[in-house]
N, C-alpha and C positions, 0 to 999 in steps of 0.2 A: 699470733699472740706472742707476745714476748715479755718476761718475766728479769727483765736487766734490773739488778740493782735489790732483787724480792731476796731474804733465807726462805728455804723450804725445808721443814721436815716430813720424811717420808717411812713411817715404820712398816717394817716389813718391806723392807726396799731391798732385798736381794736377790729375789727369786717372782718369776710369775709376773702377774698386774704392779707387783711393788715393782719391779725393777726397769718396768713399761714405763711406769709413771717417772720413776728417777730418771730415767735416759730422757724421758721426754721437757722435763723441765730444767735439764743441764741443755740440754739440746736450744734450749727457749731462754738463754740468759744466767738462769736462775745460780744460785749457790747452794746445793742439797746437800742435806745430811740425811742420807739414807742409814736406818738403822737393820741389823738383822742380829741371832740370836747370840752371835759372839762380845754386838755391844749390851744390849740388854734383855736380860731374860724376862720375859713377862708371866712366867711363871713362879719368878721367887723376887718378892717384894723390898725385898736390902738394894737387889739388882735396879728394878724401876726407880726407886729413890734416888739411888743413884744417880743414877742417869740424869734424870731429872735436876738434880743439883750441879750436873756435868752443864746442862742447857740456858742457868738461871742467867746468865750476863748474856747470853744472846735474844737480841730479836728476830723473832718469827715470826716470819709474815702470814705464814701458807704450813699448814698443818693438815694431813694426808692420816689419818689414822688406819692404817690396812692391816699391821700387825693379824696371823689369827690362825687358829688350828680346827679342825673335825675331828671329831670321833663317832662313827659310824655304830650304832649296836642297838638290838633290840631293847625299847625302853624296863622292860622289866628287868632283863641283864645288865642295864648299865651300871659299871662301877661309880660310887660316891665321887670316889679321885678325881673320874675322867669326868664327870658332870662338872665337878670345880675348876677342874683343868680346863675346860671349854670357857667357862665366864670368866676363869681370872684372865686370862688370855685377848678375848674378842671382845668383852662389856667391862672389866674391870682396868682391864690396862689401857684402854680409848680413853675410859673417864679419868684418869689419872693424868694421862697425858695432855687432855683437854684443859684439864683445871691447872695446869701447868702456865699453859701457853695463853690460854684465854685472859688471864688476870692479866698478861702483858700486852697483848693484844686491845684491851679494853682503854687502858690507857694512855695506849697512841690514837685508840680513836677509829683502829682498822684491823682488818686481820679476815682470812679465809680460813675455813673447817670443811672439813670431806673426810665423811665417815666410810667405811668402806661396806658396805653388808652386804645382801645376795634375796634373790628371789626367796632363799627359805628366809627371810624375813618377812614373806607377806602370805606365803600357805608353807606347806612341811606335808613331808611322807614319814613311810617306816626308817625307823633307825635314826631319826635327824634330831628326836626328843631336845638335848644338849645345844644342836649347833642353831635352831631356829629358839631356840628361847634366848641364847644371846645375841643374836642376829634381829629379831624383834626388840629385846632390849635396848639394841644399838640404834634404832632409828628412833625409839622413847626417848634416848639421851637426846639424841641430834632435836629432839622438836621443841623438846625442853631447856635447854642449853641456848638456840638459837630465839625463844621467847624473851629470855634474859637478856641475850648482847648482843640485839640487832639495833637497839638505841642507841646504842653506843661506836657502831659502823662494824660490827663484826657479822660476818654472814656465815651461818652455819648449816652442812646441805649433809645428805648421805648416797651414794650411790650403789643401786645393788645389780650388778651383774650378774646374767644370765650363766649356762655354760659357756666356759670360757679354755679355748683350745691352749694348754700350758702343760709341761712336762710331768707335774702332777696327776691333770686330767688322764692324758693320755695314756700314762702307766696305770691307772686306777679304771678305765672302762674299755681303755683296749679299742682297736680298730673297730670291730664289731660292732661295740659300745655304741662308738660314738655316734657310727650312721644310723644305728636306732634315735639315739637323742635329736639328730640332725632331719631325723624323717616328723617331729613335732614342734620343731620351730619353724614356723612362715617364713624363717629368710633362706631357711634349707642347709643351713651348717650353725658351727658354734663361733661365736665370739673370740678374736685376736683379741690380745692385751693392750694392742692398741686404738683397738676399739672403746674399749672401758679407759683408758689412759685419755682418750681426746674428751669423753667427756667430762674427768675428773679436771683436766686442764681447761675447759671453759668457764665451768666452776669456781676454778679459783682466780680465775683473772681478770680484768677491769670490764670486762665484757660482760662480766656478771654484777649487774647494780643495784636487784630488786626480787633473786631468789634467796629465800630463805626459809629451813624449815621444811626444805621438801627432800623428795625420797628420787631419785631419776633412775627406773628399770631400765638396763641397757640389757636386753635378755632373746633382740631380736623376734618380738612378738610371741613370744611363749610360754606368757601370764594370760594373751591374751586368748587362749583356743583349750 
């Protein structure tokens, strides 16, 4: 695949899956602006504005919405804050960026969308209250957003990755962790970033003529046992 001559925005391009996906489409051509929290905070909305008015004269072709945070805690102790702090984040800052890009997009007639979301977009355990209700919301946008401007040659997808072996992961479940999680996915380990990175990159390139609207589990089989 080769992305010569495409911009790509990539939020949450610094770290993890973002930063997978950014090496992979400078790697493939491309000219990326990956964003992380020093360019725009997606928790204070002067910040997104921002931004956003930073982006208005460029065309973008290929829009990666990954920006996103967790907060782990039992639903009854969850703080207010950190419930808003999850959506303004992972559903409030995708759509902002979407309605951004899409109106320009619409009007050349083309353009790629790749939402970023996760298996707790399609079940949820303890603690996840916050991160699957925006995570579920984000693929509501993706199906509703891509109803809209697929007439118009924009194709809008989301992809939800399974666990995924990233510096995060690792400090947060620990070696131990991880070969429990890795003993309940059928492919018998976790997901590299560039696992989830190849299929966010098929996605958005001419290889893609007739997905839209859909959700693609990259989770190694472990939605489906």
């Amino acid at each position: 695949m080769t992305f010569e001559g495409k911009t790509v925005l990539v939020t949450g391009g610094t770290k993890g899956i973002g930063r997978q996906i950014t090496k992979d489409f400078i790697n493939a051509g491309a000219k990326v602006l990956a964003t992380g929290s020093s360019m725009v905070d997606f928790l204070d909305p002067s910040s997104i504005d921002k931004f956003i008015q930073s982006i208005q004269d460029l065309d973008i072709d290929i829009c990666i919405n990954n920006a996103g945070i967790n907060e782990v805690s039992p639903f009854c102790e969850t703080a207010d804050q950190s419930w808003e702090d999850v959506l303004a984040v992972n559903l409030t800052g995708a759509y902002k960026i979407t309605k951004a890009v899409a109106a320009g997009m619409v009007v050349r007639g083309s353009g790629k969308i790749i939402n970023i979301a996760s298996i707790w977009s399609h079940k949820s355990c303890k603690g996840r209250a916050a991160y699957s209700a925006s995570k579920f919301g984000l693929r509501g946008l993706t199906q509703a957003v891509a109803a809209e401007v697929a007439s118009e040659g924009v194709l809008v997808n989301s992809v939800s990755p399974g666990f995924t072996r990233t510096s995060l992961t690792e400090r947060i479940l620990g070696e131990d962790g991880i070969k429990e999680v890795e003993s309940k996915i059928p492919l018998g380990r976790l997901a590299t970033p560039k696992d989830i990175s190849n299929v966010v990159l098929f996605l958005s390139s001419d290889m893609n003529s007739y997905i839209s609207g859909q959700d693609i589990l990259v989770d190694g089989g472990f939605m489906n046992v």
